[in-house]
N, C-alpha and C positions, 0 to 999 in steps of 0.2 A: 786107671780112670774109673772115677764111680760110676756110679746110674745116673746120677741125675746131671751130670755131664756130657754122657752119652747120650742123653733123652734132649735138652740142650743144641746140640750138634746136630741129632735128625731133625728137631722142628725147624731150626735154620736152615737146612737145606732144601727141606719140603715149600718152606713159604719161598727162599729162591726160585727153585722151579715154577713154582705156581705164578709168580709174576713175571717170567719169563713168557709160557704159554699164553698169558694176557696181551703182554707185547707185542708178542709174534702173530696174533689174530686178530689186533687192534690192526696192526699196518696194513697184513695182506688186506683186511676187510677193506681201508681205506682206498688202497690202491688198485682194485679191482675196477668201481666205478668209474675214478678217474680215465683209466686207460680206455674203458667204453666209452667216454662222451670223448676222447680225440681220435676213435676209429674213422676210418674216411667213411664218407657216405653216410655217416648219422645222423638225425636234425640237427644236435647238438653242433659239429664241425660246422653244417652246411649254413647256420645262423647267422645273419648279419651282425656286426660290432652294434652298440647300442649304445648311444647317445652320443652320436657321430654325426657330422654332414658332409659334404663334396665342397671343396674349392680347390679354385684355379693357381698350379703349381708350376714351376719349371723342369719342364721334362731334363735341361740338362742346363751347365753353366750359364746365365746372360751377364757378358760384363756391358758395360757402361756403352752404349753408341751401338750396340745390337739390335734390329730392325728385327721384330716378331713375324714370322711366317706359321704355315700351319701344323707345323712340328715342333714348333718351343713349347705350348702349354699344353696340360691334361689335368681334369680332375683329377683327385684324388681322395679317401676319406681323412676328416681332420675331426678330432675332438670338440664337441659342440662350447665345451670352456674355454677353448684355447681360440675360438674363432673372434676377427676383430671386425668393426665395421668398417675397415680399408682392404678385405679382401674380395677377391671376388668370388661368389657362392653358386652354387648350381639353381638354375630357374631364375636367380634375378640377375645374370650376365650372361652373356654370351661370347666365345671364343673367339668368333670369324670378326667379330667387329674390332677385335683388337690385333687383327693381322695391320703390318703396317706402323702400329705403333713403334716408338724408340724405346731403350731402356735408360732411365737417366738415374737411376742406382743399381749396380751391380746384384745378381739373383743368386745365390746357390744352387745347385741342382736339388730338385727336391723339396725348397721350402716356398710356401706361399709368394701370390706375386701381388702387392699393395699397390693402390689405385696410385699413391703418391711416386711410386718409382717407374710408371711409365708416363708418357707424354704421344697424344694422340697426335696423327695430321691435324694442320691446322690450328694447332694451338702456341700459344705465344713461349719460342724458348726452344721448338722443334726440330730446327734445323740445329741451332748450337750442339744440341744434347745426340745428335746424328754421330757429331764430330768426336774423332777418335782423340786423346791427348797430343797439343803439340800439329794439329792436323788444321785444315785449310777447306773453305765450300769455293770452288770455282764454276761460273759457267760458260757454257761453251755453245755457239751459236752452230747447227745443223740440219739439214733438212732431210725431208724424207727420205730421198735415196742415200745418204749418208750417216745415217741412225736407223741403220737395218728395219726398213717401212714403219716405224714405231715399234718395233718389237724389244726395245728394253725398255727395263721397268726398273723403279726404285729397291735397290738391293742387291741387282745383277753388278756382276764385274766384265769391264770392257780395257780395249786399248785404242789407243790413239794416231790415227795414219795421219801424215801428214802428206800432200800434194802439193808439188811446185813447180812451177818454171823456169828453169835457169838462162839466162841471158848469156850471150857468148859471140865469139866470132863464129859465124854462120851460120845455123840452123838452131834453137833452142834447143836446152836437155830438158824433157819432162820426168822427173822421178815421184816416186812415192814411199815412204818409211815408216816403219812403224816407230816412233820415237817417244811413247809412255805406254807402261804396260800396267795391267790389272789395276784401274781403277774405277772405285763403285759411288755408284748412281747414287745419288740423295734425292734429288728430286725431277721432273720432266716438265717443263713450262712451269712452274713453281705447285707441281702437285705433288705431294709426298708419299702417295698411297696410289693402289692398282682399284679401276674403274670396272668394276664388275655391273653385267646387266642382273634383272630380276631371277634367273635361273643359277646366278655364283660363277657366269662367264666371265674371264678376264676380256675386256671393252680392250683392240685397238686402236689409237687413234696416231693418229699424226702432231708433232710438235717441233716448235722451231727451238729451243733452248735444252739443254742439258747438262745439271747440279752434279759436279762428284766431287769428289773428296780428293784432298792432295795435299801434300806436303810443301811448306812455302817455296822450300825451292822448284818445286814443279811444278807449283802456281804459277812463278813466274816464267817459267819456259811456255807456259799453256799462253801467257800471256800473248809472249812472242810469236808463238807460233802461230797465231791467227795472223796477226800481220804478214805472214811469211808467204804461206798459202792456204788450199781450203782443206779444213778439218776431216772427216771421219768416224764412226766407230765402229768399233768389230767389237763383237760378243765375245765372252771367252766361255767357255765352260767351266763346269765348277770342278772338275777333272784335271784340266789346266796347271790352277793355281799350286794343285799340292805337288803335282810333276817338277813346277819350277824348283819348288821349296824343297823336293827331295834331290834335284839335282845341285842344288846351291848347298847343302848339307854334303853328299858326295865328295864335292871339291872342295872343300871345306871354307867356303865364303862366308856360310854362316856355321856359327858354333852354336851349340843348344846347349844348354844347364844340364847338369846333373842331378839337380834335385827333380824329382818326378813331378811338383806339383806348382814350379818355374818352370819348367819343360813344358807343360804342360798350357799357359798363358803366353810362353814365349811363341810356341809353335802357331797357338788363336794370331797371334798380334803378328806374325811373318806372313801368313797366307793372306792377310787382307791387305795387307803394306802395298802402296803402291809403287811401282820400278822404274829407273829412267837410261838402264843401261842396256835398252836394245839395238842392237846393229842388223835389223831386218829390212832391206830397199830393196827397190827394183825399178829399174830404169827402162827409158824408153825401147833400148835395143833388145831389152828381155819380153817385149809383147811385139814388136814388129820388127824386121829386117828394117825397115827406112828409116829408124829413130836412132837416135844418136846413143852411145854410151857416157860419153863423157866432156866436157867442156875445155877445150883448151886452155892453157892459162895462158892471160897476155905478158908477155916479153916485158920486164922492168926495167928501173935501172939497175945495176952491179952492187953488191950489198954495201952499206955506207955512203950510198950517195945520193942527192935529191932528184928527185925527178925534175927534166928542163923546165922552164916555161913552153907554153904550145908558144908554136910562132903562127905569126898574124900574117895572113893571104893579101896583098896588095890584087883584090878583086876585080879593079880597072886597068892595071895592068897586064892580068890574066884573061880579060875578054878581049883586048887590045892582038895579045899576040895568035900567032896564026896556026893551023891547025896540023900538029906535027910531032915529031920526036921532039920532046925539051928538058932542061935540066932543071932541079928543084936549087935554087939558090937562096941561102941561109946568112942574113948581112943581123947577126943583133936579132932581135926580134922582129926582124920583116924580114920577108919570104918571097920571091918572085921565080917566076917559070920561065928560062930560057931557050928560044929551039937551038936543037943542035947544030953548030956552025957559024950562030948569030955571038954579038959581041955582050957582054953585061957589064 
């Protein structure tokens, strides 16, 4: 190799190097800053997002017929380009006033909630949009000692006792049963929303009427059952409802999806479903020794055959005869009392 080949070879290696060590102190330089402005506790970290504002989001799912209480929304910060004039913003809405509201479009968890997908008390379309798919508003006539002194409100879950009187040979059976389970409140005397005083008390009051939701078929039982005897309601807790659903999953009554995010709407739309397969009574003999358990049944005719005509009491001839042992005699359709010993 000559010289000026070798001379060639070193300048090339030399300017490699040298823009290597430029590299290498270009990055670290850059990277140094960096890591100080996301040290905690810097101004830098501790700085608000900038050109952002607060509106009102869903803290978690709302599907469709979801009744807002004080746990569904929270601000949030939103991009001040991304904000529309159907959301609601921090300082010119307020949370509490939209407790009560319905959801009449489905929310995601997490994204804004637009004026247009809720539906206030009171407004035209309220009750409909209550209504789960497929679902029923019935109401149910109750008074105060039978609507726990006023103490449910629109969005609790209750079940339904029924009282009655059963007629019978000798003494009446009085029973009571619980014969519809977990069904929720829409409205109470046609109010849709909870009556708070000046201080954000919940107001109780007394009413005679109460809106829930049901299934046609259990509309129409609800229907019957007032005819039958007097109403009821028991409060459930909101404890309750999943105890059932985790027992009805156990026995395998209900099956749940495998996909996590049908699992996951099946389970919403099970726990608020309302029930008609409870077998809970209790009879007169289970509150006092003097009350009956059960009602005799009356004596038929033999299967396959008509019940007689009643027969007719010749009434003049029974005041006629005299007061004594007698025979009931059956001629056709009349009837007359014989004493014993006399002729017929």
């Amino acid at each position: 190799m000559d010289a000026r080949r070798l001379l060639l070879l070193v300048g090339a290696l030399l300017v490699a190097g040298i823009t290597a060590f430029m590299a290498r102190t270009l990055v670290l330089g850059s990277a140094a800053p960096a890591a100080g402005a996301m040290a905690p506790g810097t101004p830098a970290a501790a700085a608000a997002p900038v050109n952002t504002t607060e509106v009102l989001v869903a803290k978690r799912a709302l599907p469709v017929g979801t009744i807002l209480d004080a746990t569904a929304l929270e601000f949030r910060p939103w991009p001040k380009d991304l904000v529309e004039g159907a959301y609601y913003v921090r300082g010119q809405s307020e949370p509490a006033k939209l407790q009560g509201a319905v959801v009449r479009f489905a929310v995601p968890a997490g994204q804004p909630v637009t004026q247009g997908a809720l539906v206030k008390p009171g407004d035209r379309g309220f009750l409909a949009a209550a209504l789960g798919p497929g679902m029923r508003a019935v109401t149910v006539p109750v008074s105060a000692q039978s609507a726990v002194a006023g103490f449910v409100f629109p969005g609790d879950h209750i079940d339904l006792i029924l009282t009655q009187t059963v007629s019978g040979e000798g003494a009446p059976l009085r029973a009571s049963e619980t014969v519809l389970r977990n069904l929720r409140v829409l409205a109470t005397d046609q109010r849709t929303d909870k009556q708070t005083d000046d201080k954000g008390k919940t107001v109780v009051t007394a009413y005679s009427t109460v809106t829930v939701e049901a299934t046609p078929k259990i509309a129409e039982k609800i229907a019957v059952a007032q005819t039958v005897g007097t109403l009821s309601l028991s409060l459930r807790s909101l404890a309750d409802t999943q105890t059932d659903l985790d027992e009805a999953i156990a026995s395998g009554a209900v099956s749940v999806p495998d996909d996590p995010k049908k699992e996951k709407a099946f389970l919403a739309r099970a726990t608020s479903r309302p029930q008609d397969d409870g077998d809970s009574y209790v009879t007169g003999a289970d509150v006092s020794r003097f009350q009956r358990r059960t009602v005799p049944a009356t004596q038929g005719p033999p299967p396959g055959m008509a019940a007689p005509a009643p027969a007719t009491v010749n009434s003049a001839a029974v005041a006629a005869q005299p007061i004594g042992p007698v025979v009931r005699v059956v001629r056709g359709s009349d009837a007359s009392l014989v004493p014993v010993g006399g002729k017929n």
